[in-house]
N, C-alpha and C positions, 0 to 999 in steps of 0.2 A: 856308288853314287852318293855324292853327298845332300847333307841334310833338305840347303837352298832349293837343289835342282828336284828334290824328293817334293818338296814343298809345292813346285810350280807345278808339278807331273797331276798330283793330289786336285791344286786349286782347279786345273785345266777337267779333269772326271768328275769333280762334284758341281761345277758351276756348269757344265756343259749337262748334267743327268736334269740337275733344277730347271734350267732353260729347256729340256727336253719334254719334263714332267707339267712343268706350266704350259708349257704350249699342247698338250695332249687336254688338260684340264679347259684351256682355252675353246680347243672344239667341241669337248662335252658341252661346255656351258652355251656354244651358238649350236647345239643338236637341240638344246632343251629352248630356242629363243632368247635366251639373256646373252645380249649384244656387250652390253657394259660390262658383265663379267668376265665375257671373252676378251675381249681390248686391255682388260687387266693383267688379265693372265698372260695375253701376247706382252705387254710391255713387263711384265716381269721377265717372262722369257729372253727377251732383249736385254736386259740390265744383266741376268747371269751371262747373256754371250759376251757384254763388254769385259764381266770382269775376267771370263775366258780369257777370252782376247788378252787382258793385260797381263796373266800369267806366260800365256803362248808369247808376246812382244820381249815378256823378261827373258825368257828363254833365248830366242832369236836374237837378242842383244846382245846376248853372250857369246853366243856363237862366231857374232859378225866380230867380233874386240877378240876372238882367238883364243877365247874358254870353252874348247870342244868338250862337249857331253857326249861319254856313251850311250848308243842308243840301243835301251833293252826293251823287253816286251811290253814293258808298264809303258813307256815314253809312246811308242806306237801307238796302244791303246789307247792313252790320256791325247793324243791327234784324232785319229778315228771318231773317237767318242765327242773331241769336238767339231767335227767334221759331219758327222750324224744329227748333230743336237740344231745346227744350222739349218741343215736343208729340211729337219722334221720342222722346224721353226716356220721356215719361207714355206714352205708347202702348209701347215695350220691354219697360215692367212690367206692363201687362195678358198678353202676348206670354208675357214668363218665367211669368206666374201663368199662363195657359194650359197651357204646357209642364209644368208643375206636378201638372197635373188629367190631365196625360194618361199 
């Protein structure tokens, strides 16, 4: 695997853990009443999935122009991982809107 694709595999696990991590800190903060802190924490959450996102796009651009990458277990993971980080995300804000109503 070279360096590039090592690089995107990287960005795609730790911007996906951030946007995981915030969004977890986002519900503590609407269990405890602090709405603004939660909303923070959800839009941070989102700004790590965009730059997810624009790791996973570099990838996929590649793919599609006929720069095939091996796919090994880190590549899987660093999907998964942003795969996880999303729907813990979309489900945090059902969670604060819950918090919300109670």
């Amino acid at each position: 695997m070279n360096e590039e694709n090592l690089e995107a595999i990287m960005g795609l696990i730790v911007h996906a853990g951030n946007a995981k991590s915030d969004a977890m800190e986002a519900i503590q903060a609407a269990k405890k009443g602090d709405f603004s802190e939660a909303t923070e924490k959800i839009q941070q959450a989102e700004a790590s999935l965009v730059e997810a996102h624009h790791a996973q796009t570099g990838m996929l651009t590649k793919e599609a122009q006929g720069d095939h990458m091996t796919v090994t277990l880190l590549t899987v993971h660093s999907q998964d991982h942003l795969m996880t980080a999303i729907a813990f995300t979309d489900l945090a804000k059902e969670i604060i809107d819950l918090y919300k109503r109670v």
